[in-house]
C-alpha positions as a printed NumPy array, in Angstrom:
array([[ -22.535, -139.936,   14.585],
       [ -19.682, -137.263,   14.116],
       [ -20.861, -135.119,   17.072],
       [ -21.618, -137.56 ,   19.413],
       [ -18.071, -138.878,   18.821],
       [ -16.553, -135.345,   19.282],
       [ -18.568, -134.779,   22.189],
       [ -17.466, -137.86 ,   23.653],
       [ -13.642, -136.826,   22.896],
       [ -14.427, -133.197,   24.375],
       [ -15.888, -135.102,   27.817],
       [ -12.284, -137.414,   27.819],
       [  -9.97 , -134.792,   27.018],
       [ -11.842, -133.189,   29.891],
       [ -11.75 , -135.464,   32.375],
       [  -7.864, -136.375,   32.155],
       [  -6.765, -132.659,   32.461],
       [  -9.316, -132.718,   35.402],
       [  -7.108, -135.938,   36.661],
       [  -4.095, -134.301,   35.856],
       [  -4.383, -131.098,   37.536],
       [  -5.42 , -132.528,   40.483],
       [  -2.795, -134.85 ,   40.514],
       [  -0.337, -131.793,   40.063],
       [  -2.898, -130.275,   43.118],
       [  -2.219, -132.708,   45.637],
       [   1.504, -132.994,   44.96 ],
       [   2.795, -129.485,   44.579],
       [   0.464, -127.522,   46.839],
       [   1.955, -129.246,   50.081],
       [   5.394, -129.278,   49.044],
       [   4.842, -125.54 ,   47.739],
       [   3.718, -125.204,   51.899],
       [   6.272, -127.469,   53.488],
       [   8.834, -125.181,   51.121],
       [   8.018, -121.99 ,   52.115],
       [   7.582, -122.804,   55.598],
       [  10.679, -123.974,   56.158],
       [  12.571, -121.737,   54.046],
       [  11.179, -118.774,   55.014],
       [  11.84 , -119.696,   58.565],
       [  15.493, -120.499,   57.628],
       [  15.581, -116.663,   56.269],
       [  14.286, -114.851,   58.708],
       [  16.346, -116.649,   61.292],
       [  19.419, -115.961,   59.933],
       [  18.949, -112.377,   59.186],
       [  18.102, -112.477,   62.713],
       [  20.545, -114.489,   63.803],
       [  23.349, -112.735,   61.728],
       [  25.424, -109.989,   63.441],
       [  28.334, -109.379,   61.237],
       [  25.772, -107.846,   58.531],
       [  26.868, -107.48 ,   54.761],
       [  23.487, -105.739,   53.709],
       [  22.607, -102.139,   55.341],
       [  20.086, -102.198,   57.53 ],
       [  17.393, -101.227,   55.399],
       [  17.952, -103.918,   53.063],
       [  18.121, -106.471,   55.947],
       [  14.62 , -105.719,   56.933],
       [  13.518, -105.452,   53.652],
       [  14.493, -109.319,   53.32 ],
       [  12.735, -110.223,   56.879],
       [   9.874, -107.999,   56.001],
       [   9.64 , -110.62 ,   52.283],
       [  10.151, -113.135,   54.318],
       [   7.056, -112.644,   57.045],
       [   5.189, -111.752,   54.198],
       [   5.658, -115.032,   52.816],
       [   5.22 , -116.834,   55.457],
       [   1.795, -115.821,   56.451],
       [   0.367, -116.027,   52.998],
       [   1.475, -119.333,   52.896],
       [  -0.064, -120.241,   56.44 ],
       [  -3.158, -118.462,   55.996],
       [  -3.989, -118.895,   51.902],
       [  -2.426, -122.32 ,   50.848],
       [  -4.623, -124.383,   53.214],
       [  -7.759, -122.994,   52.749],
       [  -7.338, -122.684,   48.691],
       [  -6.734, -126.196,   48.812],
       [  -9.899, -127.415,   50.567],
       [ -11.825, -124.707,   48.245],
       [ -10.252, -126.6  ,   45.045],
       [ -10.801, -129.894,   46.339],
       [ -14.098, -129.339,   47.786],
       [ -15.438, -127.135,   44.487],
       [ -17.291, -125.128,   47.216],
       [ -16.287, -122.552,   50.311],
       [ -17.054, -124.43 ,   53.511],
       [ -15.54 , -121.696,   56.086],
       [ -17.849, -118.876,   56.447],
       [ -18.359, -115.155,   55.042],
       [ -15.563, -113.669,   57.167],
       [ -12.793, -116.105,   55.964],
       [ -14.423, -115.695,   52.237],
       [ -13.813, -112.361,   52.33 ],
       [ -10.069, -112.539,   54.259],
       [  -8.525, -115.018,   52.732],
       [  -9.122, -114.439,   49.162],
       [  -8.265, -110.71 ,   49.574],
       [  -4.878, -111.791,   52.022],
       [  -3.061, -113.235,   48.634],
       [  -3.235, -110.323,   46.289],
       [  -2.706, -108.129,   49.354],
       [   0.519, -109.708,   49.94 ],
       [   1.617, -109.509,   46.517],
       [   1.523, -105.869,   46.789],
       [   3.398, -106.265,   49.818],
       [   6.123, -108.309,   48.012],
       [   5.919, -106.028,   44.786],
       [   6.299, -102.892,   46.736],
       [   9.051, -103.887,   49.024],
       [  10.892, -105.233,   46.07 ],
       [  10.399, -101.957,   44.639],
       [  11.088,  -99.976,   48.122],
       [  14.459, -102.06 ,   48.129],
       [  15.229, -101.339,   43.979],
       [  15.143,  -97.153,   45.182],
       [  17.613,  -97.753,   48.512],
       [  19.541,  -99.721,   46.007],
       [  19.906,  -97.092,   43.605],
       [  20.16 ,  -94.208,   45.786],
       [  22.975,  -96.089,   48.263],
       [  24.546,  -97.027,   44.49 ],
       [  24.251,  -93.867,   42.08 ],
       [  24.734,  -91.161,   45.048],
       [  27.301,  -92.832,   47.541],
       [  28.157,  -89.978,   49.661],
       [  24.095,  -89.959,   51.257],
       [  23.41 ,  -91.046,   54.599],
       [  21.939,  -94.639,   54.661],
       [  18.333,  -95.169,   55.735],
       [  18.598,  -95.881,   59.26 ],
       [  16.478,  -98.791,   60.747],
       [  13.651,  -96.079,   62.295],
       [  12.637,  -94.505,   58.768],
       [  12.59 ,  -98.207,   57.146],
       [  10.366,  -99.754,   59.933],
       [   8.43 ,  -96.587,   59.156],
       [   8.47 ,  -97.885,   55.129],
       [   7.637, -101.142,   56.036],
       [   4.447,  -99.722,   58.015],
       [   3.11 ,  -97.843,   55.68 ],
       [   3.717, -100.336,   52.85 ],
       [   1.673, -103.238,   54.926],
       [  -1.121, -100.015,   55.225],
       [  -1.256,  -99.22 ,   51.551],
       [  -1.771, -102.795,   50.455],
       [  -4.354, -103.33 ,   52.744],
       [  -6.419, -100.271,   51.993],
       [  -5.95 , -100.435,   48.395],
       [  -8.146, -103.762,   48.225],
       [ -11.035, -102.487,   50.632],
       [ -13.72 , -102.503,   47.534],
       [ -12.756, -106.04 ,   46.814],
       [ -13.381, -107.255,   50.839],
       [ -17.131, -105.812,   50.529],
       [ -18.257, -106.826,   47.275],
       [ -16.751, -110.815,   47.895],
       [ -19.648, -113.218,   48.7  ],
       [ -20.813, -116.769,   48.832],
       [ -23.233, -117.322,   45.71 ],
       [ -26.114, -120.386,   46.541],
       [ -23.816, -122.881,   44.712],
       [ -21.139, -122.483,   47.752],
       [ -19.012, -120.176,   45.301],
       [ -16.968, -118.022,   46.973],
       [ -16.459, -114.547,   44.317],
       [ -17.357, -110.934,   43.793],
       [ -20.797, -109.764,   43.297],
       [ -21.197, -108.124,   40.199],
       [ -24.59 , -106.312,   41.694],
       [ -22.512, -104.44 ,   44.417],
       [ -20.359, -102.614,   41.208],
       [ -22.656,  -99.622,   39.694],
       [ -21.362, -100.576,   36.506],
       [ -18.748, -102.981,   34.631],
       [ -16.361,  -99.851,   33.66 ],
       [ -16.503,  -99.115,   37.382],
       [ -15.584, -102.808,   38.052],
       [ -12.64 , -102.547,   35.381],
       [ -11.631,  -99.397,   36.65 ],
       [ -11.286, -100.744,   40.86 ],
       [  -9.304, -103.698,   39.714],
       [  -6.855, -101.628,   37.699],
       [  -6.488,  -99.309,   40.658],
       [  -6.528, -101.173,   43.397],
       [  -5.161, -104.692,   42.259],
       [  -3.416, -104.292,   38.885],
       [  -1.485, -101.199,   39.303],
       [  -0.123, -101.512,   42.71 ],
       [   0.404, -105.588,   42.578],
       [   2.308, -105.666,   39.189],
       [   2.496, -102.143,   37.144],
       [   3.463,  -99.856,   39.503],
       [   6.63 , -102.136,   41.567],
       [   7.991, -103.465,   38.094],
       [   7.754, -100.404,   36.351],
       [   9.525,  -98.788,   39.806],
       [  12.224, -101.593,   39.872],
       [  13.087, -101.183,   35.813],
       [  14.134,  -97.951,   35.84 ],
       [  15.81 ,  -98.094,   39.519],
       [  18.006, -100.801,   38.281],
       [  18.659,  -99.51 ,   34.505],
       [  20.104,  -96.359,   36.397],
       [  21.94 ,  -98.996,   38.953],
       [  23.841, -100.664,   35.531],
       [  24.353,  -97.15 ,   33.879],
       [  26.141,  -95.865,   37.075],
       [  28.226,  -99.174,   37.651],
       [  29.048,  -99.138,   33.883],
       [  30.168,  -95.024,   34.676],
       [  32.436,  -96.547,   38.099],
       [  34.309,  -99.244,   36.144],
       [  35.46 ,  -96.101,   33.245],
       [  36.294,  -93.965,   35.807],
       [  38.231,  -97.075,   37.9  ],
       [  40.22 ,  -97.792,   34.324],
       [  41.597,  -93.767,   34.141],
       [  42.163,  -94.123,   38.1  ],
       [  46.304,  -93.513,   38.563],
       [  46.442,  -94.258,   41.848],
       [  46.523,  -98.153,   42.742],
       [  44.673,  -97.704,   46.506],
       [  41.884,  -95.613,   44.856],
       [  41.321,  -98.136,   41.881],
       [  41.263, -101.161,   44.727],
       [  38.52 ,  -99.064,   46.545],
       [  36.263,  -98.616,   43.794],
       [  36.735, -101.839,   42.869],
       [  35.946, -103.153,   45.687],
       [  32.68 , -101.285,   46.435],
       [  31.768, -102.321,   42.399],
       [  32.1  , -105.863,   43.694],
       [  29.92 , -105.394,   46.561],
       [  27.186, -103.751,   44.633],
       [  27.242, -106.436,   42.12 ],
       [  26.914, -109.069,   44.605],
       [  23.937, -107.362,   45.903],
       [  21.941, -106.401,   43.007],
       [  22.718, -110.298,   41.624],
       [  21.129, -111.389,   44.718],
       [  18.042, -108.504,   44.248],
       [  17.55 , -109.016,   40.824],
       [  16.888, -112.92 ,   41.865],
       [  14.08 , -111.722,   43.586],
       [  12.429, -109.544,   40.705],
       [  13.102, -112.038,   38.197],
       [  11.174, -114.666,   40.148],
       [   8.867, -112.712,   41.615],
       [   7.873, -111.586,   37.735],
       [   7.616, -115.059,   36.441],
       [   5.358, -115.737,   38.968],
       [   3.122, -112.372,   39.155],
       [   2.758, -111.702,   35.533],
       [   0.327, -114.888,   34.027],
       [  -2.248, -114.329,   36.428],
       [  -2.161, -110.9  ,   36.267],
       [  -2.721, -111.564,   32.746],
       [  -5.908, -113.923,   33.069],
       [  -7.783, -111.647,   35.162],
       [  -6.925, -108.732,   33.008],
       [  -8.334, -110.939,   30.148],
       [ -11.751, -112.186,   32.387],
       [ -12.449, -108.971,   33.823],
       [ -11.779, -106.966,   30.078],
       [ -13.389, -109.606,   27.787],
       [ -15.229, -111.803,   30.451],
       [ -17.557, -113.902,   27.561],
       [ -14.484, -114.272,   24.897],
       [ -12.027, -115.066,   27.92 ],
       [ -14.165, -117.844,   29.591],
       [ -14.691, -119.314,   25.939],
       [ -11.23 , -120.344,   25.257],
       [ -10.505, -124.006,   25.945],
       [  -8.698, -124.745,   29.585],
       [  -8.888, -121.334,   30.89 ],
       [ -10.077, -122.837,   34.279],
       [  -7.16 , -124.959,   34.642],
       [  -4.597, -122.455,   33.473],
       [  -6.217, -119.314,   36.168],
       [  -5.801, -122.759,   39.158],
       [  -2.175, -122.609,   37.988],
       [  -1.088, -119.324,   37.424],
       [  -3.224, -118.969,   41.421],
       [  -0.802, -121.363,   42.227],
       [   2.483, -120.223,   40.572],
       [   1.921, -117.23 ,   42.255],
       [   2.038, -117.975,   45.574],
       [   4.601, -120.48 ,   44.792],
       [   6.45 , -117.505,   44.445],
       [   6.101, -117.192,   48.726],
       [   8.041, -119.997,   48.567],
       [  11.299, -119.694,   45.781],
       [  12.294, -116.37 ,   47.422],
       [  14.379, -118.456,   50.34 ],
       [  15.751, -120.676,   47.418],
       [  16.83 , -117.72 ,   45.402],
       [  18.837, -116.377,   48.42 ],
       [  20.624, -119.708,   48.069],
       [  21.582, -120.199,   44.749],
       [  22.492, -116.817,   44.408],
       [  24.086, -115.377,   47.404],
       [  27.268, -116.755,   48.724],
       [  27.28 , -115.126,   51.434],
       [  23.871, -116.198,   52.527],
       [  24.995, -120.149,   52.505],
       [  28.038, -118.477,   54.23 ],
       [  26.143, -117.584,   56.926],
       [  23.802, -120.208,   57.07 ],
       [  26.5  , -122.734,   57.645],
       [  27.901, -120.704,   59.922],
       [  25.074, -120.608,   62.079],
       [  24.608, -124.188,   61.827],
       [  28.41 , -125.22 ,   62.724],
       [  28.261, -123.125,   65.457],
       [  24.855, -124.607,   66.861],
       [  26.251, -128.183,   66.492],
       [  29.814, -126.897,   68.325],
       [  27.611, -125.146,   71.288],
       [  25.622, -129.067,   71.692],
       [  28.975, -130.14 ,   71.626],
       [  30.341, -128.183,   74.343],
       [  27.174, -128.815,   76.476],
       [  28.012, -132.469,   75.54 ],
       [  31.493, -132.158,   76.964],
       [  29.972, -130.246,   80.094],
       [  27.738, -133.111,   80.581],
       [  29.513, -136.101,   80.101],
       [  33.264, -135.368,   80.074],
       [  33.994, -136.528,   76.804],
       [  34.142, -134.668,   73.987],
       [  31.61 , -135.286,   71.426],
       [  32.413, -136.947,   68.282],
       [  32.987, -134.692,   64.774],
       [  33.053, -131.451,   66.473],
       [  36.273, -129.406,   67.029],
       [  35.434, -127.21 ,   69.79 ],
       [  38.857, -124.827,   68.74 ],
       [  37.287, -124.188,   65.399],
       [  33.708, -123.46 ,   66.255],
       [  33.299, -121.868,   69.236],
       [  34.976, -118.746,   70.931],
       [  38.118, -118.722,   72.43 ],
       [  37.171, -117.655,   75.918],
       [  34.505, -120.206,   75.634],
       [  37.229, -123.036,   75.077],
       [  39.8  , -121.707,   77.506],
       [  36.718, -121.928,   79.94 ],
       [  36.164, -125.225,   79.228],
       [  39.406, -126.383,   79.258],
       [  40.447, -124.895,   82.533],
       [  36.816, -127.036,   83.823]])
């Protein structure tokens, strides 16, 4: 009677974390793409959008590079994981098999390195001053070859992905010679560039960033003169600002990167002892899911943390709603209601339309 009735409790317990995780499914999956979408958007157009610009130029693409990133993993991996979940088999095809479930982890090197690319401009613009900036040709260049190395560091994973007769989209352990060279391609190609080598790249980068802006504030406190202490001041505040906004970033993008980095270290190390502990499915379908949530936090980071980003976003918006109003006032002769044209708009702009 006993193991009937712990069967019985197994097959329950089951079933309601089933029910529960695809309740949690079909509620945070869309919002996760409605999210990013939309914020993402929001980022890129106001980096675009933004002429007065507090971050170099490097940085500022950088942030617009994060942001594209984001966006098209969203667009392209979101919808079809979704359908793959919900269905429990992969309904579009060999070609999307292989592309989409290699596009997430290529972007995540994408994300990881630029983080990282950004952590060394950060540290060399911060620890040795007096260098030229990066100008916008060598960090397109970057950018280029970071999109390149992501892409060619998961080529083993495109060829060996195939649909099994169950509708199963995964790798086929045939096409690996053997299960150390299977180890050893993940590490290389996945583990190392997606999480070991950008964090590892980003610790020391900013560990030297505090140690020099520890270094500036001594040497501000045995300044004499008054204008040279404001300076250095100053440019301490800026940097602050800055790496508060770029640390942000790393923090989330670690909380998000690191579990399932850590489940498919422990499948593809200890595959038998791995897919024996209890609720390993459901916790790999939510650290997959935490991760690209991550596509989607960046643009909320950049809120919560940087002033000067809401700054600029309201900016931007006042000055949209001022320009309908002037078209308003254009149109109809009467100026529309809640906008002050004086405090929105340019001068010449006003004097034009008051002289109309």
């Amino acid at each position: 009677m006993s193991l009937p009735m712990n069967s019985s409790n197994e097959t329950l317990i089951q079933n309601s974390m089933d029910f529960t995780f695809r309740v949690m499914r079909l509620g945070l999956y869309p919002l996760v793409l409605a999210l990013g979408i939309f914020g993402n958007l929001l980022v890129a157009f106001v980096i675009l959008q933004n002429r007065r610009r507090d971050f170099r130029p490097s940085v500022r693409y950088f942030i617009l590079n994060l942001a594209i990133s984001d966006l098209i993993v969203l667009v392209m991996f979101i919808p079809f994981d979704f359908a793959y979940l919900e269905q429990d088999v992969w309904i579009f095809g060999l070609v999307m098999c292989k592309f989409v479930n290699t596009l997430n982890y290529a972007f995540v090197t994408v994300s990881g390195t630029t983080l990282a690319a950004i952590s060394i401009e950060r540290h060399r613009s911060i620890v040795y001053p007096v260098k030229k900036p990066l100008s916008a040709r060598f960090t397109k260049t970057i950018i280029i070859v970071i999109w390149i190395y992501a892409v060619l560091s998961l080529v083993p994973f495109i060829d060996s992905l195939y649909i099994t007769s169950t509708g199963k989209c995964q790798n086929d352990p045939n096409w690996w010679p053997s299960t150390l060279a299977f180890q050893v391609t993940f590490t290389l190609s996945c583990l190392v560039p997606g999480c070991v080598l950008p964090l590892s790249c980003i610790t020391v980068c900013y560990v030297a960033i505090a140690i020099s802006l520890n270094r500036q504030n001594k040497r501000r406190r045995y300044r004499n003169s008054k204008r040279v202490q404001t300076t250095l001041s100053h440019r301490t505040r800026q940097n602050r600002k800055t790496i508060k906004v770029l640390s942000g970033l790393v923090a989330v993008y670690s909380l998000c990167i690191i579990p399932h980095f850590i489940i498919l270290t422990m499948v593809i190390f200890d595959r038998d002892n791995t897919e024996a502990l209890p609720s390993i499915y459901p916790a790999h379908e939510f650290t997959r899911l935490l991760m690209t949530a991550n596509s989607c936090l960046n643009p909320i980071m950049y809120s919560a943390v940087s002033k000067e980003f809401r700054d600029k976003l309201r900016y931007i918006l006042c000055r949209g709603r001022a320009i309908a109003g002037v078209h308003a006032e254009l149109n109809v002769g009467v100026p529309s209601p809640g906008v002050r044209l004086e405090a929105m708009t340019p001068l010449p702009l006003v004097a034009r339309v008051n002289r109309s």
